[in-house]
N, C-alpha and C positions, 0 to 999 in steps of 0.2 A: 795610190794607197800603199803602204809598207806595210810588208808582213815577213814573219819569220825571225832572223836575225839579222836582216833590216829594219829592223821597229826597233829591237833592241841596243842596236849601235847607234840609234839617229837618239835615241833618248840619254846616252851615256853622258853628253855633257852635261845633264841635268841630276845626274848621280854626285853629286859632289856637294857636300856640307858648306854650310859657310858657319864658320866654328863660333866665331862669335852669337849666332841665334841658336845655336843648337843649346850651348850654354844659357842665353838668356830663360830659355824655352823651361830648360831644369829649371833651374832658377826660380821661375814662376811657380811653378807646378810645387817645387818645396815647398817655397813660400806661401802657396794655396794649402798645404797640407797643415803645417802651425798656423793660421790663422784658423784651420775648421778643428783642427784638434785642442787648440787652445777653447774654442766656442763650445765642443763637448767636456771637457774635464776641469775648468774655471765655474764660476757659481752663478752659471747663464740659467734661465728660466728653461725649463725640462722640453717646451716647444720648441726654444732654439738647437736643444740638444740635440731634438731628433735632426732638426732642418740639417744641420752641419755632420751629423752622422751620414745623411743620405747623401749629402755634395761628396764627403770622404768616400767613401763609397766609389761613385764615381771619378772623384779624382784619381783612385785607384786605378781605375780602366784605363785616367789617359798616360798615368805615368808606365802601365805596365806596354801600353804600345810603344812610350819611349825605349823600353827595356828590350823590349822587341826591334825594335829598331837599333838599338845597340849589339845585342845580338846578334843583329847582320851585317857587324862591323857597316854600318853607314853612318851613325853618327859617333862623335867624337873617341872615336880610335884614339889608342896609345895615351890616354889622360887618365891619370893614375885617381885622380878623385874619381871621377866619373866611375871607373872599375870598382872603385870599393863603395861607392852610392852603388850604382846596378846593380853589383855582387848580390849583396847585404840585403836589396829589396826583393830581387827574385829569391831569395832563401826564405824570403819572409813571408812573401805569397804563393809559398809552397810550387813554385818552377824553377829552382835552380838550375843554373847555367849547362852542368852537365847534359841533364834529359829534354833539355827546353831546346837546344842547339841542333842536338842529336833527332829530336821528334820532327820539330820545323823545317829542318832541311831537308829533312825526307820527304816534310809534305809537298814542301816547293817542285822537287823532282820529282816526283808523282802523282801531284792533283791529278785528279780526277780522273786517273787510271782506275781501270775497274781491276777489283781484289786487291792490287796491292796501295792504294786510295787512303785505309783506313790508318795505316800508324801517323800519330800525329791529328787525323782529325777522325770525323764518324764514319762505321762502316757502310759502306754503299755494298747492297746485295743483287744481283738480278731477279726478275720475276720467276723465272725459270728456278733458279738456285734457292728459292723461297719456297717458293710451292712443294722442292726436292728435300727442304732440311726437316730434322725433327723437329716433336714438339717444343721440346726445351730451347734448342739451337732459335726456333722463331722468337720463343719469349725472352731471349736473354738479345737477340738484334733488338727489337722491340723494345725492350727497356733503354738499352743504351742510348736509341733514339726518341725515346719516351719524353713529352714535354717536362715534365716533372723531375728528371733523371737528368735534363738538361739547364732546366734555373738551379736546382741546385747542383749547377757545375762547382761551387766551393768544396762540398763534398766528394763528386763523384768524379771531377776532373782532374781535380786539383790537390785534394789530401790524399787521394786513392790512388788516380790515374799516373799523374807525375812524379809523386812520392813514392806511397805505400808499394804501389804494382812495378815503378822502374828500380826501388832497393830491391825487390824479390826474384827480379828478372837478371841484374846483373851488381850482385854487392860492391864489386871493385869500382867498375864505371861510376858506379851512381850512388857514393858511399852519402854525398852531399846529399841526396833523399832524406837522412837521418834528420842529418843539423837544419835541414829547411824543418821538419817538423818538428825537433825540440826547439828553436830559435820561434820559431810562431805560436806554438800552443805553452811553451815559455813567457813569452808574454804577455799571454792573453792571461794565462794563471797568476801573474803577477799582477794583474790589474782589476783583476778578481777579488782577490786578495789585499790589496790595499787601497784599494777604489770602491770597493762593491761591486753587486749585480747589477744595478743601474749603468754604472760605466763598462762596466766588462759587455754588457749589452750595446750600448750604444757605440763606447769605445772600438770595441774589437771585433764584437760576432758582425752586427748589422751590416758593418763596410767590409767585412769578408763577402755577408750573403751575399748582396748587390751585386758588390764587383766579380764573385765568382759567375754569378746568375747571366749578367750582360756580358762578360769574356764568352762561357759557354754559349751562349746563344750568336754571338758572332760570329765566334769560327764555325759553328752548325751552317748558320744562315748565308754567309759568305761561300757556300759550295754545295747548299741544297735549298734549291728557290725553284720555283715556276721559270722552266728555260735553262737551266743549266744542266749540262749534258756529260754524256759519260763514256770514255772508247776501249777497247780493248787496246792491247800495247802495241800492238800493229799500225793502228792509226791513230795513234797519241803524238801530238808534237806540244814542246811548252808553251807557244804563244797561243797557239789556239787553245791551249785549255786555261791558261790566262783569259783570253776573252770570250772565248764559252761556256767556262764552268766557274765564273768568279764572280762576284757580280757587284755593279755600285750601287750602295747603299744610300737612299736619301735620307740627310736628316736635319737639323735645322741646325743653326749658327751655333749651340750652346750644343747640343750634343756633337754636330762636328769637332768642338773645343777638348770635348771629355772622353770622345774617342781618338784624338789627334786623326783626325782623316783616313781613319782604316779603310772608312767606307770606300774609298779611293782602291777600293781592292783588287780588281782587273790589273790597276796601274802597276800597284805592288807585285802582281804575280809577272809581269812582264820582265820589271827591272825590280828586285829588292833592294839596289842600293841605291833608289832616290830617298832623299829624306820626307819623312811625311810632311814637313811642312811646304814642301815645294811638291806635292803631289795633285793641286790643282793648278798649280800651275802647269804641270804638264798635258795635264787634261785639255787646258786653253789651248797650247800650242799641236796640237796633235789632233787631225778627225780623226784618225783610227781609235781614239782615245772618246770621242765624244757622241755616241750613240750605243753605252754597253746596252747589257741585261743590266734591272733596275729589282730590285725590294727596297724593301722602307721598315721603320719600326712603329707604321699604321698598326693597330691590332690586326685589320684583315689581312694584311701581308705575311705578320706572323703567324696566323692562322693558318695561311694556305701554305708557308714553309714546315711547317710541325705536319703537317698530314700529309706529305710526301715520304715513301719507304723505304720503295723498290724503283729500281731502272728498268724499264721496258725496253730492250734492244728492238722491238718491232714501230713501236709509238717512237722511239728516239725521244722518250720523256722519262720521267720521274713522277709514280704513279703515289695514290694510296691505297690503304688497304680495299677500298668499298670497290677496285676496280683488278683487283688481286687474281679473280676468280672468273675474270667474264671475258 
C-alpha cells in the first residue's frame, strides 16, 4: 500500500487533462444552462419554470466545480475563453478568483489542522476550547455551523463570506469583491425590472438559493462527518488528512453529474491536479483509494453531519452538543 508522497507521485500521471473533454465537458454544461434558461424566461407553463429553475440551480454546482477545478490550474490552462467564461462566472456567483484561490489553497494546506482548519472552510473548535469560550464566542461558532446558516450558504458564504467580509479584510487584494456583487445583484435587478417578480424569482433568486445551499453543505460535509478526524500540527501530514478528514461522498448518477464528482473528495485532496472527470477512475486504479470514510445526501447522513461540533481530542471524534458536557 502507498502512502505519503508515494501515493501522490504514483497518481501524477493521472493529473493531466485531456483538453479536448475538458472542453466538451464546458460545452455541455453551457449548453445545459440555455436550454434551462431558455425553459424559465420563454412562455413555458409556470411548472416547467419551476422544474428548470431547480435543474439551473444545480447546474450551478456542477459548473462552479468546474471553476473550481480551473482554479487549480487542472483544467484547461492558458485558453483565453475559458479565462473569460470562468472569470465572469465566478464574479457572478459571488467567488471571484481573487478570494476563492487565496481561501482554497489554504484549505488544501491545512485541512483539518486544528485552529488554523477554519479559513476557507468551517471552524472546528476543541471540547476543551468550547467549554473555555464565552457566551457569545459559543453562539456565534454555533451559528456559523448552524444548519440554517449553512443552506443558506447564498447568503452567508458567498455574498458575505467571499465578498462583503474578503473587500473589508483586504480592499487592495480583493477589489474584485465589489464587481462580483455589482455584476450579480446587477442582474438580478435587471431582470426584476424587465421580466418581473416571477422571473427574478425563478430566474435568479431560486438558482442562487439551491446552488448556494448545496455548495455550502459540501464543503461543510466534506470535512465534518461521522469519522473524520482532526490533529494538532505536530501530527498533521497532507495525505493522511486527505484520507482521514475528507470523505467520499455517495451519490447517484445525476447528482454525481451535477456535482462533477466532488464527492471523489479524499482523491481531490490527495492530488488537486487530477481532473474531476477522471477522479473515478482513479479510485479504480488505486486500493488506497477504494475503502475511504463515506457520507451520503441520505437525510440521516446529513443529520448526523449537522450535529457534530466539537473535536474530542480524548474520543479522537467529532462530538455534539448532547455530549458537550459529560
Amino acid at each position: 500500500m502507498l502512502e505519503g508522497k508515494d501515493l501522490i507521485l504514483a497518481t501524477q500521471k493521472y493529473a493531466k487533462e485531456e483538453r479536448g473533454k475538458s472542453w466538451m465537458h464546458l460545452i455541455i454544461t453551457i449548453l445545459t444552462f440555455v436550454v434551462l434558461y431558455a425553459g424559465i424566461f420563454m412562455g413555458t407553463p409556470i411548472w416547467l419554470k419551476i422544474i428548470c429553475s431547480i435543474f439551473a440551480g444545480l447546474n450551478i454546482v456542477r459548473m462552479f466545480v468546474m471553476y473550481h477545478d480551473y482554479a487549480h490550474k487542472t483544467i484547461l490552462r492558458k485558453a483565453w475563453l475559458a479565462e473569460g467564461i470562468f472569470t465572469f462566472f465566478g464574479l457572478y456567483i459571488l467567488a471571484p478568483l481573487s478570494i476563492w484561490r487565496r481561501s482554497h489553497d489554504y484549505h488544501h494546506k491545512h485541512n483539518s489542522k486544528l485552529y488554523t482548519s477554519s479559513i476557507g472552510s468551517f471552524p472546528i473548535v476543541t471540547k476543551k476550547k468550547y467549554l473555555s469560550a464565552t457566551p457569545m464566542e459559543r453562539t456565534i461558532y454555533l451559528f456559523i455551523r448552524h444548519p440554517l446558516t449553512i443552506m443558506a450558504g447564498y447568503i452567508f458564504a458567498f455574498a458575505y463570506g467571499m465578498c462583503i467580509k474578503s473587500f473589508m479584510s483586504s480592499k487592495e487584494k480583493h477589489w474584485d469583491s465589489v464587481l462580483s456583487l455589482t455584476i450579480h445583484y446587477g442582474i438580478g435587478a435587471l431582470i426584476w425590472i424587465y421580466c418581473g417578480f416571477t422571473l427574478f424569482l425563478l430566474g435568479f433568486l431560486l438558482p442562487s438559493l439551491i446552488s448556494g445551499g448545496i455548495g455550502a453543505y459540501l464543503f461543510y460535509a466534506q470535512h465534518n462527518f461521522p469519522g473524520a478526524t482532526f490533529s494538532e500540527k505536530d501530527g498533521w501530514t497532507y495525505v493522511g488528512a486527505a484520507l482521514e478528514s475528507s470523505s467520499y461522498m455517495k451519490m447517484n448518477p445525476v447528482m454525481r453529474w451535477f456535482t462533477a464528482n466532488i464527492g471523489y473528495h479524499h482523491i481531490h485532496h490527495v492530488n488537486a491536479r487530477i481532473p474531476f472527470y477522471r477522479l473515478p477512475e482513479v479510485q479504480r486504479a488505486f486500493e488506497e483509494f477504494q475503502h475511504p470514510k463515506i457520507t451520503s445526501l441520505n437525510p440521516s447522513d446529513i443529520i448526523d453531519c449537522f450535529n457534530l461540533k466539537v473535536w474530542d481530542p480524548e474520543l479522537q471524534q467529532m462530538i455534539g452538543l448532547d455530549k458537550i458536557k459529560t
